[in-house]
VOGU-3710 file (C-alpha; in Angstrom, 3 decimals, decimal comma):
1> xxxxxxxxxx> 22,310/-75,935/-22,282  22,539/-78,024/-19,560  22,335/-82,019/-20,865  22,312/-85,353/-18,134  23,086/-88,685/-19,732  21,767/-91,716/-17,878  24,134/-94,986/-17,972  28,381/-94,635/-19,128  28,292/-98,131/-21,267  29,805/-97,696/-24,532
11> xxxxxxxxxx> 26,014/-95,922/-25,583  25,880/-93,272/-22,754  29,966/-92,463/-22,959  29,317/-92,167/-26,907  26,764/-90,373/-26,669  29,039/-87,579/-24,497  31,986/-87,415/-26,241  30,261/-86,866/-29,656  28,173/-84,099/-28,381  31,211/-81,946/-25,943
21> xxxxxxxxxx> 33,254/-82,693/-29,670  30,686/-81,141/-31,467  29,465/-78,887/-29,312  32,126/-78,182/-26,662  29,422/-75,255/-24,923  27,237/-77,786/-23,336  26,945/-78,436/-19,654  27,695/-82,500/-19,676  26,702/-84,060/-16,384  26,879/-88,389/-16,720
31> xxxxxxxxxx> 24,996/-90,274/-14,155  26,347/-94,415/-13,455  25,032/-96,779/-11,163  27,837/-99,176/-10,982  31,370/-97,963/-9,585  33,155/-97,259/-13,361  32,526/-97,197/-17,031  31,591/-99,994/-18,853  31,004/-101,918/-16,470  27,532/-103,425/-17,114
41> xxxxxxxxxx> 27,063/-105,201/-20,429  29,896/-103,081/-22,080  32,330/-105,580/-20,113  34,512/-107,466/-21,872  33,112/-110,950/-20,852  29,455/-109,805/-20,633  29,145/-109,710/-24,470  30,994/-111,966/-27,515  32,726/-108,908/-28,608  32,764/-109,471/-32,157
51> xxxxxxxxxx> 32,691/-106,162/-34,553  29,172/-107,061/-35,846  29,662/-105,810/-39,629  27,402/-108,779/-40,683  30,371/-110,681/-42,049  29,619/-114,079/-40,067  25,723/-113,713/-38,653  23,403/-115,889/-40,230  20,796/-114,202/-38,524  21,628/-110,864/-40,331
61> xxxxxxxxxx> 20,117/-112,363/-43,514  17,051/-114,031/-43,193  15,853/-116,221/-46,202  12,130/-116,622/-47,068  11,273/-119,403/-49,564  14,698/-119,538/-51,164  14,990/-115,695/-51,258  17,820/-114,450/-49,324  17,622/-110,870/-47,980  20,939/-108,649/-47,160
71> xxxxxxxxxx> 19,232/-105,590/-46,398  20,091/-105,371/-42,945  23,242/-106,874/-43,616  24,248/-104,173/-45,735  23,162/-101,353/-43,062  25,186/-103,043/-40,185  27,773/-103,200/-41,785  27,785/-99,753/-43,025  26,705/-98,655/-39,474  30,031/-100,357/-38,174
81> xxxxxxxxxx> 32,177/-98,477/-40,721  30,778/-95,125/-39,715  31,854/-97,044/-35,800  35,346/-97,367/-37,040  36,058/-93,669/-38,300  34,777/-92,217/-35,034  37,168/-94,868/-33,571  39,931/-93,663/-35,761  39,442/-90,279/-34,561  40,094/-90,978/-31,000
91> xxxxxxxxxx> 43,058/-92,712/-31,950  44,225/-89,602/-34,370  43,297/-86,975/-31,464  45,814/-88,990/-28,485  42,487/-90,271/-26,277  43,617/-93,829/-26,939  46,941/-94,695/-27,324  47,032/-97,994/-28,853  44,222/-99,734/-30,639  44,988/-102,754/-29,957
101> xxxxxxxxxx> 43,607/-101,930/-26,079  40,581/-102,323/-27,638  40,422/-103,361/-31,170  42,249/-106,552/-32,666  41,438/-108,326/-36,013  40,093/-111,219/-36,132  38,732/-113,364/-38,734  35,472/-113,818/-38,898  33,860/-117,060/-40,251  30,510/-119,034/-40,676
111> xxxxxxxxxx> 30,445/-122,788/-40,844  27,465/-125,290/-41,817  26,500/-128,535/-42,485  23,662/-130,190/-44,169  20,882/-129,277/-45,381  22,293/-125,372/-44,759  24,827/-125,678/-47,111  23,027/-124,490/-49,773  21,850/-121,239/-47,510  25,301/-120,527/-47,302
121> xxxxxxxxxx> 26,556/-120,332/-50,541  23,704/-118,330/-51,430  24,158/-115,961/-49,343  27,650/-115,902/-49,793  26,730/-115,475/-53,635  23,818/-112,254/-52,934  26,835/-110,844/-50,153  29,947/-111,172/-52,067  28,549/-109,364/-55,077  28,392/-106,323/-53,251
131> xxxxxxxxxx> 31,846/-103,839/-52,381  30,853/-104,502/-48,541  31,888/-108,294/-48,723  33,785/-108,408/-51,718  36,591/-109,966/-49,639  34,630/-112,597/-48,224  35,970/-116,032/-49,122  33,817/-119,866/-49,702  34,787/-123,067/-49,550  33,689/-126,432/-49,023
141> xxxxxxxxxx> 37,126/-128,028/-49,175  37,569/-129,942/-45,699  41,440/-128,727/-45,764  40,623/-125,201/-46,313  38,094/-124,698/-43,676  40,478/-126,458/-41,403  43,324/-123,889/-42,264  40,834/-121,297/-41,310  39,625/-121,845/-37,923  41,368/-125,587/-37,168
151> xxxxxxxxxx> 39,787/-125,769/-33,582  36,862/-126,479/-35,054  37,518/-128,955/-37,901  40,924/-130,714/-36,353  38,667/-133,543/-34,617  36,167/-133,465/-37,123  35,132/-136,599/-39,731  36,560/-135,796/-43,118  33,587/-137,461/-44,403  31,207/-134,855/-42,917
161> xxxxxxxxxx> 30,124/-132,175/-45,528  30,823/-128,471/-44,453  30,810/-125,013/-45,924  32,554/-122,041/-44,487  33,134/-118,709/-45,528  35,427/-115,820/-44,215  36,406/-112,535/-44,257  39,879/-111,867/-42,709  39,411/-108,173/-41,836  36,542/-108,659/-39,019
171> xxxxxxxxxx> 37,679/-108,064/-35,596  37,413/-108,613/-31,807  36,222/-105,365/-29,716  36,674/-104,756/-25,642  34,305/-102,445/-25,143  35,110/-102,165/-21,880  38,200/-101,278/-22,551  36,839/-98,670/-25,245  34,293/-97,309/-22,415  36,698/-96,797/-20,220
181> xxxxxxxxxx> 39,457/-95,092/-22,520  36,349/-92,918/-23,875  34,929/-91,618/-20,288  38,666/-90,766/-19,195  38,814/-88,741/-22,152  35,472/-86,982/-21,704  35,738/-85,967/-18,367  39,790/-85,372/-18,708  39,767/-83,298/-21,834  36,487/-82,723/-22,553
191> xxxxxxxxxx> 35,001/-80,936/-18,980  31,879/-83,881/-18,792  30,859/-84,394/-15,463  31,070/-87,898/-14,471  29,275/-89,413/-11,071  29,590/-93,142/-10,574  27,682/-95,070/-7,807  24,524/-92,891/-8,451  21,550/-94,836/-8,641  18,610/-93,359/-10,413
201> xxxxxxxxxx> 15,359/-93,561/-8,671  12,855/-91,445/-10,557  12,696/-88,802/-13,244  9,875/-86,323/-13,877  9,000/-83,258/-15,044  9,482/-79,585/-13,649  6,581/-76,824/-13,602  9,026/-74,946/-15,423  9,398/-78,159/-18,180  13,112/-79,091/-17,516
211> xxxxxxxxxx> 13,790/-82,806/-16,286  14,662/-83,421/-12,431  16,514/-86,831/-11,849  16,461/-87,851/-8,530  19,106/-89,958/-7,855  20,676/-91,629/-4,896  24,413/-91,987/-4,065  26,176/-93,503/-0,975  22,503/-92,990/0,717  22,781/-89,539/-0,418
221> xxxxxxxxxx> 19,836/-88,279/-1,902  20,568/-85,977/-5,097  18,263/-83,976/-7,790  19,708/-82,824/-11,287  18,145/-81,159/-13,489  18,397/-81,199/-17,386  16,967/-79,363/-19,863  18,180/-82,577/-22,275  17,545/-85,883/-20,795  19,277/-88,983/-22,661
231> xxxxxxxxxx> 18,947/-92,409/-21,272  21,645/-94,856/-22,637  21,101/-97,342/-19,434  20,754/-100,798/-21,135  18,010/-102,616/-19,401  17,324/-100,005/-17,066  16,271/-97,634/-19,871  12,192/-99,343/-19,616  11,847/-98,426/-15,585  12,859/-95,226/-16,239
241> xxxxxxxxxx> 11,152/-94,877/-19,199  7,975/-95,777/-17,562  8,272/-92,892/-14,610  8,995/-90,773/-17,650  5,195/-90,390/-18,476  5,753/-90,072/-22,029  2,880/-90,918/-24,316  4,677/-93,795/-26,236  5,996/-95,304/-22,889  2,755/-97,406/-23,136
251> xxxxxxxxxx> 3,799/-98,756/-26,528  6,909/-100,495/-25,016  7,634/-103,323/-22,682  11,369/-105,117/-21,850  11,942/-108,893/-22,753  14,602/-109,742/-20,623  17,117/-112,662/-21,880  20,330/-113,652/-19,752  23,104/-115,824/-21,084  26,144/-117,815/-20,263
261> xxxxxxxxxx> 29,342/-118,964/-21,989  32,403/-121,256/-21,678  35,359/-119,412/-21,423  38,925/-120,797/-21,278  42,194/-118,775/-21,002  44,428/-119,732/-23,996  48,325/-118,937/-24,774  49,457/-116,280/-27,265  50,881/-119,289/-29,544  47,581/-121,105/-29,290
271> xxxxxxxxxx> 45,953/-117,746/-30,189  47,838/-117,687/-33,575  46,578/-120,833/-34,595  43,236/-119,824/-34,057  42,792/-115,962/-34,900  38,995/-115,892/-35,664  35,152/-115,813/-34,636  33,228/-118,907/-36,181  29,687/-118,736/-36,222  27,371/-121,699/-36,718
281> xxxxxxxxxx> 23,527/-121,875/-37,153  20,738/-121,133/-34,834  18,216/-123,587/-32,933  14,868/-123,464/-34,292  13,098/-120,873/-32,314  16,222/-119,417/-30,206  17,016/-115,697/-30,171  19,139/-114,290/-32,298  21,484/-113,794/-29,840  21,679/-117,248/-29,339
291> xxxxxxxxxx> 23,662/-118,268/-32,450  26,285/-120,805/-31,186  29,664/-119,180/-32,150  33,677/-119,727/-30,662  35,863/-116,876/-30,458  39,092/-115,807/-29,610  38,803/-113,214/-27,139  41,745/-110,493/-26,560  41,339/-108,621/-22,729  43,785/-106,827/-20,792
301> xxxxxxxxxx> 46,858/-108,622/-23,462  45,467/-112,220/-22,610  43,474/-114,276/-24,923  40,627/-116,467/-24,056  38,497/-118,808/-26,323  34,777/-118,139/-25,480  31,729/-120,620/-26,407  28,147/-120,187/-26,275  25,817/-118,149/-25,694  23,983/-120,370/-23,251
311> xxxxxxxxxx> 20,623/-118,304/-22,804  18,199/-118,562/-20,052  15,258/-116,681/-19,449  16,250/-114,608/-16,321  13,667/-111,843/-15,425  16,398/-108,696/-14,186  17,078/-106,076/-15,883  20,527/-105,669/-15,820  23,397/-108,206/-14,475  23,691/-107,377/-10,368
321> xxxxxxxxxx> 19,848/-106,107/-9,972  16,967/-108,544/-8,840  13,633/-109,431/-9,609  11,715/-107,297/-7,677  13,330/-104,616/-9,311  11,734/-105,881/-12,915  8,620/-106,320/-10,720  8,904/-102,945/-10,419  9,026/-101,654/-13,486  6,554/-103,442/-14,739
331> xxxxxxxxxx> 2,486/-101,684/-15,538  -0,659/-102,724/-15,850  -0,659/-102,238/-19,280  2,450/-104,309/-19,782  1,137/-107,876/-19,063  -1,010/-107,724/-22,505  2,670/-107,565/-24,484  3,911/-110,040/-22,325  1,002/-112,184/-22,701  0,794/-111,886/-26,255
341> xxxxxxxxxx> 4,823/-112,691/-26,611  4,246/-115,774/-24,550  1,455/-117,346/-26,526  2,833/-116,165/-30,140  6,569/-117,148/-29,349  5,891/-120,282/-27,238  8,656/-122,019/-28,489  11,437/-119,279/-28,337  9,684/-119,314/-23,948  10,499/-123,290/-23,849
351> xxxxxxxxxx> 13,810/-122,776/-25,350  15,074/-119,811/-22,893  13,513/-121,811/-20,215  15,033/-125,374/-21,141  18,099/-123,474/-21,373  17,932/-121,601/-17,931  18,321/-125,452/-16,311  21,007/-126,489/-18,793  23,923/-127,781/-16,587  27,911/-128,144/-17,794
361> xxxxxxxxxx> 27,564/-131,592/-18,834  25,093/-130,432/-21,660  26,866/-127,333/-22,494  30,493/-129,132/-23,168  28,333/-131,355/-25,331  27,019/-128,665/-27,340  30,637/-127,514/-27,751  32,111/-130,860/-28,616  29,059/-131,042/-31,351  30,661/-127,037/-32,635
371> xxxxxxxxxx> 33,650/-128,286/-32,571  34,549/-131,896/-32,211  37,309/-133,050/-28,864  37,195/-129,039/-27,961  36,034/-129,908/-23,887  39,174/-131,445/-23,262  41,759/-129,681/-24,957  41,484/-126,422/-22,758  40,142/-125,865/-19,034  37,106/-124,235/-19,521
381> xxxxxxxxxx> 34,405/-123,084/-16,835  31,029/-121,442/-17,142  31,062/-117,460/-16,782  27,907/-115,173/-16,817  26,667/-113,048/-19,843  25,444/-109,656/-19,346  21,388/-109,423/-19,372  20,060/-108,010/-22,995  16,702/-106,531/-22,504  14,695/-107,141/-25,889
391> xxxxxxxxxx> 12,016/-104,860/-27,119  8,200/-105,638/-27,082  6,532/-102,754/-28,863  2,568/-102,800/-29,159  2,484/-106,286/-27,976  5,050/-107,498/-30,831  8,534/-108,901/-30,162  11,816/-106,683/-31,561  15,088/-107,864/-32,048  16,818/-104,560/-33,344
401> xxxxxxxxxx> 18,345/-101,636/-31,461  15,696/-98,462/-31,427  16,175/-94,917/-30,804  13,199/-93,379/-29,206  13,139/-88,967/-28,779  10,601/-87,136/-27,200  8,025/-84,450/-29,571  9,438/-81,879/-27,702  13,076/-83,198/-28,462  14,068/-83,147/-24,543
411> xxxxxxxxxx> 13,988/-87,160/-23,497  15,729/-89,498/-26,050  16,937/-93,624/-25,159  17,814/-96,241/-26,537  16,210/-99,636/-26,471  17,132/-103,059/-27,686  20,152/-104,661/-27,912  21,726/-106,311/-31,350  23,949/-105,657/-33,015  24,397/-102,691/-30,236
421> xxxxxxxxxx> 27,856/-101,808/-29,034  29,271/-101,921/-32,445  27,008/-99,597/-34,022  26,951/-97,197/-31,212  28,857/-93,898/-32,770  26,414/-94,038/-35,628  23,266/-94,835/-33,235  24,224/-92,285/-31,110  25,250/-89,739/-33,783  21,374/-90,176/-35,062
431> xxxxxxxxxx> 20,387/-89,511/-31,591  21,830/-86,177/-31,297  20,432/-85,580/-34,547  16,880/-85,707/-33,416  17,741/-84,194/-30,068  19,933/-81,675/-30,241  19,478/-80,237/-34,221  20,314/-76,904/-33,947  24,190/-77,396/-33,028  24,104/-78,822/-36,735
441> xxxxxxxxxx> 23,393/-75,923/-38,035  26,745/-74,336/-36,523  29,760/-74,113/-39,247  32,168/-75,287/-36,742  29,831/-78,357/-35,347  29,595/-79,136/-39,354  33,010/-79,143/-39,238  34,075/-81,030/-36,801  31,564/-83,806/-37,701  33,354/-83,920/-40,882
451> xxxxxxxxxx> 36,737/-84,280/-39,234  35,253/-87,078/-37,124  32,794/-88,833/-39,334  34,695/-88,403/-43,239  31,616/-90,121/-44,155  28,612/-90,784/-42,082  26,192/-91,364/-45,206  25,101/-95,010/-45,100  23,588/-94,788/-48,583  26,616/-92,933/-50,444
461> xxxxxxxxxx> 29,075/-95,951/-48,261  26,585/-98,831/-49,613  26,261/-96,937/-53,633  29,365/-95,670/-54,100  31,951/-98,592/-53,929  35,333/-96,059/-54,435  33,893/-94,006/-51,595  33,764/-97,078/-49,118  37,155/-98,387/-50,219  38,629/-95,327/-49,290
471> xxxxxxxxxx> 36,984/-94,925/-45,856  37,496/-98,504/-45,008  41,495/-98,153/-45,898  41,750/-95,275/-43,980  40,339/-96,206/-41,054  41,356/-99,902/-40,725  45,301/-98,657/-41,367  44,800/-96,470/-37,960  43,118/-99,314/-36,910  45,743/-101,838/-37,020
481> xxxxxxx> 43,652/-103,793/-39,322  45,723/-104,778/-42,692  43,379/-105,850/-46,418  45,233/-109,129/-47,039  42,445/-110,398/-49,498  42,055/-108,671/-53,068  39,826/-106,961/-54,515
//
């Protein structure tokens, strides 16, 4: 069977080196318009990086009239556990080396102050109680805090009420790196065809019922055809999408949202002091991804503290394509969603707008309000976010990552964007799922899944407490990640 992935991010590359594992007879051809993997918003610097395992998001656990919801907490973080044991696989099978190329741990840590104190500790009371976050730690003891992420308290009033928590195990992810480690294994060992600079420029249907993608390369014009079609192309999942002329292509239209942070390089000393991801609280009506947050940043071996995101409303697709190309993509039928978005989240529109114009001055005082004297203790300078592409689906705004398959089982994508990268191996393992069953119900595929995914079950991981200790040891020892809290 002959199978063309669109797009070798972290989703796309994933996406091939599960399926060659599992099914080593299929015909792997991966189509990328930039000049490498990972290049787009898999890039180190155009995301924050953190492991999202809902340790530290506020956002992952909404609270509605004084009732605090962990739902989604719980499945994230379960998704990123399943993550982890395909990541421990690589590692066991040689196609990374070393971990820490792309995995470090890194505490992660929330901080508030009045009046979301109390939100805090009551969702660190509904997380805690359960074996995902039994390690996670509360305090509202100035000293402590400090001891945990001192960047941000050392300038701080000791008169100023805070609450933190933290959970030491969380960690810092290059998925970059990871992309790139991932697509030299697949075409290396694996026999998947990988063609970089292609650009995709339409993709259609056959008489016979196979999909042609006509691409173009170098000015080169170039048709493949697959009988399996997955698109794993970030933002540029909707254009194509739309030329697919599937029946629920209607149902969706892209929100795009850009960002920006403050990024300043930092010495391996100054590192140690501050070894974590602190998280903060939202703006009233600002996306998600829009939490403020500084983080210690690990590319290449050099650290970096990042702040922000900055958003801005920014209408491309991806990072390095322009307007008219959103123009584009763009229907008829489309302007209703976009319409409807616009009137019913006005305020979230004035917020990524107010924010597009937001100059330095404001954003260094924004971090000096995170974390008190921060703007002058390190030289930091304004770098570019990748472009997230959120979902609008029957006129209604989405926030979450969806995975969208064709009746006929032959076109599946993926649209959204948080929590994303770190949930890919599990997205992307329920992709193949609904695309390709019936290499499933092979004893060797079911075999090999097992040797890669020890436990894939999200429900067993969040009911069975000794079955999630034991993955989670497992994997974070060939992880490099070391349990220093008890249980």
């Amino acid at each position: 069977m002959n199978v063309t992935i669109i797009g070798a991010g972290i989703m796309g590359t994933t996406f091939a080196v599960l399926a060659k594992e599992l099914a080593p007879e299929l015909d792997i051809t991966l189509l990328e318009r930039l000049d490498g993997p990972g290049a787009g918003n898999s890039w180190v610097f155009n995301n924050a990086g953190t492991g999202h395992e809902a340790n530290c998001e506020l956002n992952y656990t909404p609270v509605d009239e004084e009732i605090i919801s962990v739902e989604k907490a719980l499945k994230i973080h379960a998704q990123f556990n399943v993550a982890k044991q395909f990541w421990a696989y690589l590692i066991d099978k040689g196609a990374i080396t070393d971990p820490t190329t792309f995995i470090n741990q890194t505490r992660h840590c929330t901080i508030v102050s009045e009046p979301a104190i109390e939100e805090l500790r009551l969702r660190f009371r509904e997380m805690s109680a359960h074996h995902f976050f039994e390690q996670m730690r509360y305090s509202e003891d100035f000293d402590e805090i400090k001891s945990w992420i001192p960047y941000t308290m050392e300038e701080r009033p000791r008169h100023e009420k805070m609450a933190a928590t933290i959970v030491e195990t969380g960690t810092d992810v290059n998925f970059g790196a990871l992309t790139e480690q991932m697509a030299r294994h697949a075409a290396d060992d694996l026999g998947v065809k990988i063609h970089y600079g292609t650009h995709v420029k339409r993709v259609h249907r056959s008489p016979a019922g196979s999909w042609l993608v006509e691409t173009e390369s170098g000015g080169v014009a170039t048709q493949y055809k697959a009988d399996v079609l997955f698109v794993g192309a970030g933002g540029g999942a909707f254009p194509i999408l739309k030329k697919s002329h599937l029946p629920f292509a209607k149902r969706f239209t892209g929100f795009p949202v850009g960002g920006r942070f403050l990024q300043a390089p930092i010495s391996a000393e100054q590192a140690d002091q501050y070894r974590a991801k602190t998280y903060g609280k939202a703006k009233v009506g600002a996306p998600p991804m829009s939490v403020p947050h500084l983080d210690l940043r690990v590319a290449d071996g050099q650290y970096y503290l990042l702040f922000g995101p900055f958003a801005s409303f920014k209408p491309v697709l991806e990072k390095g394509r322009g307007f008219v190309d959103y123009l584009r993509s763009m229907r008829l039928h489309d302007i209703p969603g976009l319409l409807n978005v616009a009137m019913e989240h006005f305020p979230l529109v004035k917020y990524l707008v107010s924010e597009t114009f937001k100059g330095e001055k404001s954003m260094f005082e924004e971090l000096d309000s995170f974390a008190p004297g921060m703007s002058k203790k390190f030289d930091w300078k304004p770098v570019e976010a990748g472009q997230r592409v959120q979902i609008i689906r029957d006129g209604d705004l989405q926030m979450g990552t969806e995975i969208l398959v064709s009746k006929d089982k032959t076109y599946g994508t993926i649209l959204g964007a948080s929590p994303g990268a770190s949930v890919s191996p599990e997205v992307m393992l329920r992709s193949l799922e609904q695309m390709l069953p019936d290499i499933f119900s092979n004893e060797q595929a079911e075999k090999k899944k097992k040797e890669i995914f020890p436990e894939d079950s999200l429900e067993i991981l969040a009911k069975n407490p000794e079955r999630y200790r034991e993955i989670r040891d497992a994997v974070n020892k060939r992880l490099g990640i070391t349990q220093t809290a008890s249980r």
